[in-house]
C-alpha positions in Angstrom: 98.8 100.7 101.6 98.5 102.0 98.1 95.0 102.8 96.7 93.9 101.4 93.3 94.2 104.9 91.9 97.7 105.1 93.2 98.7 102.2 91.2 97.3 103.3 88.6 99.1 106.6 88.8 102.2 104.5 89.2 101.6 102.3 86.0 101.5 106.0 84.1 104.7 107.0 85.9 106.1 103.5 84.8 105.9 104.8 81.1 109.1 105.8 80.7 109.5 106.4 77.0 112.6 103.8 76.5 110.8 100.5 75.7 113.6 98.4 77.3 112.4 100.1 80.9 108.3 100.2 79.5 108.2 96.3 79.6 109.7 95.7 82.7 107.7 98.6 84.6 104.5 98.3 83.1 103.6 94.8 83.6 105.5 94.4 87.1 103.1 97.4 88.0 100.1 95.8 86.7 100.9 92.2 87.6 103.3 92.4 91.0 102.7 95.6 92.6 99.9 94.8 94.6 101.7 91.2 95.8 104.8 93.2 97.1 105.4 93.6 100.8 104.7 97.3 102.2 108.4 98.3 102.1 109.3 97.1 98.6 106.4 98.7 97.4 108.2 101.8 98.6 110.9 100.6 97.1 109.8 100.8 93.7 108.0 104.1 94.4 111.6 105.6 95.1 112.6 103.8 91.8 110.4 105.5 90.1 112.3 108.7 90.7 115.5 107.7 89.4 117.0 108.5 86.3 116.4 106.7 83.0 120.0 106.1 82.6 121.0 105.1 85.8 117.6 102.5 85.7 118.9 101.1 82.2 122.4 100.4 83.4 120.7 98.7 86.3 118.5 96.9 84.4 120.6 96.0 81.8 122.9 94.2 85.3 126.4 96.6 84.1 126.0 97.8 87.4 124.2 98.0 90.6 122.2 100.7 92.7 124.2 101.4 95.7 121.2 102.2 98.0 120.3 98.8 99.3 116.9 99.7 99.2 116.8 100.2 95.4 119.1 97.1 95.3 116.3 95.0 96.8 113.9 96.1 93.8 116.0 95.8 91.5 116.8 92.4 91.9 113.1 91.7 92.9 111.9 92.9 89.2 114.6 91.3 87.1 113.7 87.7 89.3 110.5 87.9 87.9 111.3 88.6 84.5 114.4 85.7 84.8 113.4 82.7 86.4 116.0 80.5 87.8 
Protein backbone atom coordinates (compact mmCIF):
# COMPACT_ATOMS: atom_id res chain seq x y z
CA UNK A 1 0.00 0.00 0.00
CA UNK A 2 1.42 3.30 -0.97
CA UNK A 3 1.27 6.18 1.62
CA UNK A 4 -0.14 9.67 0.66
CA UNK A 5 3.45 10.94 0.63
CA UNK A 6 4.46 8.26 -1.67
CA UNK A 7 2.02 9.38 -4.21
CA UNK A 8 2.89 12.40 -3.93
CA UNK A 9 6.54 11.67 -4.55
CA UNK A 10 5.25 9.73 -7.46
CA UNK A 11 3.11 12.68 -9.02
CA UNK A 12 6.75 14.66 -8.83
CA UNK A 13 8.51 11.71 -10.51
CA UNK A 14 5.60 11.82 -13.15
CA UNK A 15 6.94 15.29 -14.30
CA UNK A 16 8.75 14.29 -16.97
CA UNK A 17 9.67 17.40 -18.86
CA UNK A 18 7.98 16.29 -22.32
CA UNK A 19 4.41 17.53 -22.04
CA UNK A 20 3.00 14.70 -24.26
CA UNK A 21 4.16 12.22 -21.09
CA UNK A 22 3.24 15.31 -18.24
CA UNK A 23 -0.57 15.01 -19.15
CA UNK A 24 -0.91 11.51 -19.08
CA UNK A 25 1.25 10.95 -15.79
CA UNK A 26 0.22 13.70 -13.82
CA UNK A 27 -3.41 13.41 -13.80
CA UNK A 28 -3.52 9.40 -13.92
CA UNK A 29 -1.31 9.84 -10.65
CA UNK A 30 -3.56 12.30 -9.09
CA UNK A 31 -6.90 10.94 -10.30
CA UNK A 32 -6.21 6.84 -10.75
CA UNK A 33 -3.35 5.85 -8.70
CA UNK A 34 -5.05 5.27 -5.57
CA UNK A 35 -8.04 3.17 -7.51
CA UNK A 36 -5.44 0.74 -9.03
CA UNK A 37 -5.14 -2.76 -7.74
CA UNK A 38 -1.75 -3.45 -5.55
CA UNK A 39 0.16 -4.94 -8.50
CA UNK A 40 -0.59 -2.40 -11.20
CA UNK A 41 0.31 0.11 -8.85
CA UNK A 42 3.65 -1.51 -9.02
CA UNK A 43 3.34 -1.54 -12.35
CA UNK A 44 3.38 2.07 -12.88
CA UNK A 45 6.10 2.43 -10.19
CA UNK A 46 8.44 0.35 -12.55
CA UNK A 47 7.08 2.63 -15.35
CA UNK A 48 8.33 5.29 -13.86
CA UNK A 49 11.78 4.09 -14.35
CA UNK A 50 11.80 3.73 -17.99
CA UNK A 51 13.07 5.94 -20.44
CA UNK A 52 11.42 8.99 -21.89
CA UNK A 53 11.76 7.60 -25.29
CA UNK A 54 10.90 4.31 -24.91
CA UNK A 55 7.52 5.72 -22.79
CA UNK A 56 6.69 8.18 -25.84
CA UNK A 57 6.84 5.50 -28.46
CA UNK A 58 4.66 3.53 -26.13
CA UNK A 59 2.41 6.06 -25.52
CA UNK A 60 2.21 7.41 -28.79
CA UNK A 61 0.94 3.07 -29.62
CA UNK A 62 4.24 2.75 -32.54
CA UNK A 63 5.03 0.04 -30.35
CA UNK A 64 4.64 -1.91 -27.28
CA UNK A 65 6.61 -2.67 -23.93
CA UNK A 66 7.63 -6.26 -24.09
CA UNK A 67 7.41 -6.86 -20.28
CA UNK A 68 3.84 -7.85 -19.78
CA UNK A 69 3.89 -6.15 -16.79
CA UNK A 70 4.56 -2.67 -18.22
CA UNK A 71 2.16 -3.85 -21.07
CA UNK A 72 -0.68 -4.10 -18.57
CA UNK A 73 -0.03 -0.23 -17.57
CA UNK A 74 0.32 0.83 -20.42
CA UNK A 75 -2.81 -0.14 -21.90
CA UNK A 76 -4.43 0.59 -18.40
CA UNK A 77 -3.45 4.51 -18.75
CA UNK A 78 -4.18 5.02 -22.45
CA UNK A 79 -8.02 3.33 -21.59
CA UNK A 80 -8.49 5.96 -19.39
CA UNK A 81 -7.47 8.70 -21.56
CA UNK A 82 -9.44 6.81 -24.74
CA UNK A 83 -12.74 5.59 -23.95
CA UNK A 84 -14.20 3.10 -26.09
Amino acid sequence: MYSEEDIRRLAWQSRRGMLELDVLFVPFVEEAFRDLEPDDQDRFVKLLECEDQDLFIWFMQRDTPKDPDLARIVDIILKRVQPA
